[in-house]
KEKE-3310 file (N, C-alpha, C; in steps of 0.2 Angstrom, whole numbers, plus 5000, padded with zeros to 4 digits):
npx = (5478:5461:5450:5439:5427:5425:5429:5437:5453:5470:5482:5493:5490:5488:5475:5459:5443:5431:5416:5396:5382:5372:5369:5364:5365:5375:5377:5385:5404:5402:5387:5387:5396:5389:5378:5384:5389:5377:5372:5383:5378:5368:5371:5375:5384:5398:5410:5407:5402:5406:5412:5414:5417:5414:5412:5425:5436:5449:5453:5457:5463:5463:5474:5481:5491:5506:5522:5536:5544:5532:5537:5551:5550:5543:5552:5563:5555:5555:5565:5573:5566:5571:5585:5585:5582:5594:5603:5599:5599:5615:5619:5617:5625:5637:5648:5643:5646:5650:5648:5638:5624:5630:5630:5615:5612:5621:5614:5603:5604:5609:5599:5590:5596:5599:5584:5580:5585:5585:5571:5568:5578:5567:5555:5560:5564:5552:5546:5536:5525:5517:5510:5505:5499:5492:5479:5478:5464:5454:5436:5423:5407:5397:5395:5392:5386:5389:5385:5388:5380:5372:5369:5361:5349:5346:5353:5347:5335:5339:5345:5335:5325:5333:5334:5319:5320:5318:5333:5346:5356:5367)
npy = (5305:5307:5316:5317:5323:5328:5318:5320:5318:5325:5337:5336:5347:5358:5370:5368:5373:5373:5360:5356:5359:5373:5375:5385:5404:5416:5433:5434:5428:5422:5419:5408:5400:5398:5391:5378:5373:5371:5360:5350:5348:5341:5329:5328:5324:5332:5333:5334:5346:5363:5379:5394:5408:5421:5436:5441:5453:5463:5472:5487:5493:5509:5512:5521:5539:5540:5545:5552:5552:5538:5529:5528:5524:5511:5505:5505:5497:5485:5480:5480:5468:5459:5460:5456:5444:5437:5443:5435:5422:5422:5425:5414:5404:5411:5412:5407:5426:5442:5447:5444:5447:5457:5452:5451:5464:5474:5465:5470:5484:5486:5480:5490:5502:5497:5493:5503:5510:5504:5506:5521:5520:5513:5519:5533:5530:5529:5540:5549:5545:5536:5537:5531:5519:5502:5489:5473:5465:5450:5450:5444:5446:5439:5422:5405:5391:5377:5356:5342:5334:5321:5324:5334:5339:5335:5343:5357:5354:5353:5367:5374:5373:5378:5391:5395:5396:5385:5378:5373:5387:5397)
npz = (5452:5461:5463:5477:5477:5463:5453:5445:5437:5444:5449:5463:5476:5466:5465:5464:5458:5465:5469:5466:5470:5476:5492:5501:5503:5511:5518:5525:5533:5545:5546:5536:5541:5555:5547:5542:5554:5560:5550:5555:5570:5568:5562:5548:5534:5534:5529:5514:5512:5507:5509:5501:5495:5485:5472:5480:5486:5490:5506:5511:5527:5536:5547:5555:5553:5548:5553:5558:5572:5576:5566:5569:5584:5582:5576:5583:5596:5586:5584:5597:5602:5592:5596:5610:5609:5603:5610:5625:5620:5617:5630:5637:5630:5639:5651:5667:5679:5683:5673:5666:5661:5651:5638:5635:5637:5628:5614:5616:5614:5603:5595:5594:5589:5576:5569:5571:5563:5552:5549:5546:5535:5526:5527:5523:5510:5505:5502:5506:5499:5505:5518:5528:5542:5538:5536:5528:5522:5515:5510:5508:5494:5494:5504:5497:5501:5499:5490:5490:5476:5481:5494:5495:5494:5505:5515:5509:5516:5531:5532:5530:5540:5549:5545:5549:5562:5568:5571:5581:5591:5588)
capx = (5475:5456:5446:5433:5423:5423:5430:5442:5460:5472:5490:5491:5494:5486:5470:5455:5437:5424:5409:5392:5376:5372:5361:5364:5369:5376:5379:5391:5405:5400:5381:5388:5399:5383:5374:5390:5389:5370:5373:5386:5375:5362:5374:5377:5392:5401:5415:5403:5401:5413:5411:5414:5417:5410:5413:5433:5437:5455:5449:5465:5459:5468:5475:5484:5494:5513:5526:5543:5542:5528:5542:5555:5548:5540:5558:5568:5553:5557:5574:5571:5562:5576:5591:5583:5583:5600:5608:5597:5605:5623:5621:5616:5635:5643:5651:5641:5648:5648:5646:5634:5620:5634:5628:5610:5612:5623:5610:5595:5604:5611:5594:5586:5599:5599:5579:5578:5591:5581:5563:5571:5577:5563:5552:5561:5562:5545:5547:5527:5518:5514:5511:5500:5500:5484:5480:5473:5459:5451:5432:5419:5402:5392:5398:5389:5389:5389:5387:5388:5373:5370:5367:5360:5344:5345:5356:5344:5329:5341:5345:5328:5324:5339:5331:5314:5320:5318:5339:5350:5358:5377)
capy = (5306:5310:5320:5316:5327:5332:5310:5319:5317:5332:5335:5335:5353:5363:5375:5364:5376:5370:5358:5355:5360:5378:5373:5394:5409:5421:5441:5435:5420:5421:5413:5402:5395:5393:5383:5374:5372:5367:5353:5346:5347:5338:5324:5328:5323:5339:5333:5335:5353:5369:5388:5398:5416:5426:5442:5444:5459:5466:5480:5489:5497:5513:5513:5529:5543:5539:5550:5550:5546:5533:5525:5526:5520:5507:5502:5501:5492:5478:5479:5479:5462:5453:5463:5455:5438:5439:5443:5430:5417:5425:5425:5406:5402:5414:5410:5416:5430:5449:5451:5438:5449:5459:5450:5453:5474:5473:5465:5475:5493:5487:5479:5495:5505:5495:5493:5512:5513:5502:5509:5526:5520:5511:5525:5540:5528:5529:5549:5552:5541:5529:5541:5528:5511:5502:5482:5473:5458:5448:5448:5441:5449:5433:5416:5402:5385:5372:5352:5336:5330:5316:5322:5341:5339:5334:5349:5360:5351:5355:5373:5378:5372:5382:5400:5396:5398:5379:5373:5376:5393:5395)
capz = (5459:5459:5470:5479:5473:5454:5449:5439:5438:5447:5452:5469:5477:5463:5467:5461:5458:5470:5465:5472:5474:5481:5497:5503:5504:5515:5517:5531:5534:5552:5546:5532:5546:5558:5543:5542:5562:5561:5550:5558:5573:5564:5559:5541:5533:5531:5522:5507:5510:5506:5508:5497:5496:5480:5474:5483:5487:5497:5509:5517:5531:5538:5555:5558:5551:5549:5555:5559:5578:5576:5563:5573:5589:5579:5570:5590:5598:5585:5585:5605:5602:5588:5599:5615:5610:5603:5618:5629:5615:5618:5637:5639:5631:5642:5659:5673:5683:5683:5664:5662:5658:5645:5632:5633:5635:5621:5610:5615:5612:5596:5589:5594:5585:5570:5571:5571:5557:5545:5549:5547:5529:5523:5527:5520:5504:5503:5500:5506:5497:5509:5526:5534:5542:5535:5538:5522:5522:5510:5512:5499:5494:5501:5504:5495:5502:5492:5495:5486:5475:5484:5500:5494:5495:5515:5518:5507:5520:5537:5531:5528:5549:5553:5543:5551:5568:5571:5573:5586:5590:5586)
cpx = (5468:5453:5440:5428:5420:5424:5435:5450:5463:5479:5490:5495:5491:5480:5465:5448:5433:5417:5405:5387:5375:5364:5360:5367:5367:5380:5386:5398:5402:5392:5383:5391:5394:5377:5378:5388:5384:5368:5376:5383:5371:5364:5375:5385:5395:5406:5415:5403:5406:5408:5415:5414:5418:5411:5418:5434:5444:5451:5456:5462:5464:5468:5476:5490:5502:5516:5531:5546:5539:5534:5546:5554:5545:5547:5560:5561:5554:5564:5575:5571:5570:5582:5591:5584:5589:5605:5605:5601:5611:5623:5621:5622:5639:5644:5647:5646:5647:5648:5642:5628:5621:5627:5620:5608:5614:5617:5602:5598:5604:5606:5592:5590:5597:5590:5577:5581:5585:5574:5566:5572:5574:5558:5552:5563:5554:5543:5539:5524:5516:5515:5507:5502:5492:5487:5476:5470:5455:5445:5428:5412:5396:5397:5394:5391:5385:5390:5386:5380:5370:5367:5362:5353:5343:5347:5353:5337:5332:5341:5338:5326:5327:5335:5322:5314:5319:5326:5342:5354:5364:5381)
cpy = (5309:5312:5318:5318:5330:5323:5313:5320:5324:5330:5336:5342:5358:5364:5370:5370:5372:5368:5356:5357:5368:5375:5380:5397:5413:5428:5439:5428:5417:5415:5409:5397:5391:5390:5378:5368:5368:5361:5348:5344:5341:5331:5323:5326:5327:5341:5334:5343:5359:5376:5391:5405:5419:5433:5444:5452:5461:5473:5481:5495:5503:5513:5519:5531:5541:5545:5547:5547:5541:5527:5521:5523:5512:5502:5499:5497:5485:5476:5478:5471:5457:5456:5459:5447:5433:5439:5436:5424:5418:5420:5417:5403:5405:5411:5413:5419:5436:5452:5447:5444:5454:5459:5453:5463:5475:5472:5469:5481:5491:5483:5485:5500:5503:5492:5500:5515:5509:5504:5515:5524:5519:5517:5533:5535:5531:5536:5553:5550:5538:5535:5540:5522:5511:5493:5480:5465:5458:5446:5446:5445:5446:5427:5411:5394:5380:5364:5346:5334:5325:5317:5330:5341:5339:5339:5355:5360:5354:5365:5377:5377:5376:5389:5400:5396:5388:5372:5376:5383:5390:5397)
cpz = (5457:5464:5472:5478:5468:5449:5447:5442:5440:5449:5460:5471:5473:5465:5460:5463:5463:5466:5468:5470:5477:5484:5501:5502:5506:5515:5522:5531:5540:5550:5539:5538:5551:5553:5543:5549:5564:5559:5552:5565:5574:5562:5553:5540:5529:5529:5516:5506:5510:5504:5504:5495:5488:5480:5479:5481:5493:5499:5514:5520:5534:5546:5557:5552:5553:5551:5558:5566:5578:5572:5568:5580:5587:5578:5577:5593:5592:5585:5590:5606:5600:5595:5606:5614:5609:5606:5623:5625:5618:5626:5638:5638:5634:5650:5665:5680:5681:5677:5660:5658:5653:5639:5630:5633:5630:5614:5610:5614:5605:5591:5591:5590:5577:5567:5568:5563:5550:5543:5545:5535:5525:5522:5522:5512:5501:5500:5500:5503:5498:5518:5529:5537:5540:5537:5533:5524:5515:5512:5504:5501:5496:5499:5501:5500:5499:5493:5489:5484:5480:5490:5502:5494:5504:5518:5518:5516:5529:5537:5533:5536:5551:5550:5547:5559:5572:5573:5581:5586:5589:5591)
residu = (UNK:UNK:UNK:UNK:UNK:UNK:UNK:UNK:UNK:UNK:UNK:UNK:UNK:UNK:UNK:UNK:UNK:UNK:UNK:UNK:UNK:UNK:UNK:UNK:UNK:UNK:UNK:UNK:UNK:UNK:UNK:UNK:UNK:UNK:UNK:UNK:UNK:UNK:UNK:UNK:UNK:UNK:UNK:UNK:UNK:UNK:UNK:UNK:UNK:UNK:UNK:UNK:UNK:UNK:UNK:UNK:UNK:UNK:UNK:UNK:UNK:UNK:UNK:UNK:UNK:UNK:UNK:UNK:UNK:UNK:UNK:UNK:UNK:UNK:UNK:UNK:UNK:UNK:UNK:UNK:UNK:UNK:UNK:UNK:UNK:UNK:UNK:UNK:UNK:UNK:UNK:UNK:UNK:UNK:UNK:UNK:UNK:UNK:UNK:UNK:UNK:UNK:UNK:UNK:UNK:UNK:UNK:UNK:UNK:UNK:UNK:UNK:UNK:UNK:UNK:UNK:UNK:UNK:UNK:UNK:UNK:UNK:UNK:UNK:UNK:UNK:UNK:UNK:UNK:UNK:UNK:UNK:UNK:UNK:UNK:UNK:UNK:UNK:UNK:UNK:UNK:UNK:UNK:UNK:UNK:UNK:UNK:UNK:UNK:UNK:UNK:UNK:UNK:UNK:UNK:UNK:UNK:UNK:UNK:UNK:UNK:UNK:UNK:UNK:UNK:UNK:UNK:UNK:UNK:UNK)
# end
């Protein structure tokens, strides 16, 4: 198989380098996307072009202080959620009459039990070295965009309209 891109042969499904041209670069994805944006505006064919993110970097961000309530409340509301749908499951095969709703009670004490029971474990595994929650993101240091010989010259030529204040806004 060859790509459309580089000519050369490749397995299909394996992580191929990116090739091209740099026609910019951006401190943000936000304005590589509206150069992206503005080409396409423009009628370019944006097939040819791909962002790139430079200088990768994980940034784990902290949310909040753990603690053994926030855990715990955290473990039964999801054991709540699975425990909840569980029972709705259930009840749809039972018989209706006065124990229809059975099913579903059932399944919501006993995910929040069980919920509470595996936060509760996992946690005190953790033995204080993890006493936060935190969310992690992969940002890049700039984004380069990058575009096919062939057409990198005209995309260099539209970009440059767009940084002089003469494209479209985003």
């Amino acid at each position: 198989m060859t790509s459309p891109f580089s000519g050369q042969s490749q397995m299909p499904g394996l992580p191929t380098p990116p090739s091209g041209w740099p026609i910019g670069s951006y401190a943000t994805y936000a304005e590589a996307q509206r150069a992206v944006d503005h080409l396409a505006d423009n009628e370019f064919p944006v097939q040819e072009v791909t962002i790139v993110g430079v200088d990768l970097m994980l940034v784990e961000r902290v949310l909040r202080r753990l603690t053994w309530g926030r855990v715990l409340a955290g473990g039964a509301a999801s054991g709540a959620w699975f425990g909840l749908l569980v029972g709705v499951l259930l009840s749809i095969f039972s018989e209706p009459g006065p124990g229809y709703y059975g099913p579903i009670l059932v399944g919501l004490v006993t995910g929040v039990v069980f919920g509470m029971v595996f936060a509760a474990v996992g946690y005190a595994s953790s033995r204080g070295r993890r006493d936060f929650a935190s969310a992690n993101q992969l940002v890049a240091g700039r984004y380069d965009v990058l575009c096919q010989p062939r057409n990198a010259e005209k995309a260099r030529d539209l970009l440059a309209k767009l940084s002089l204040g003469g494209g479209s806004g985003a």
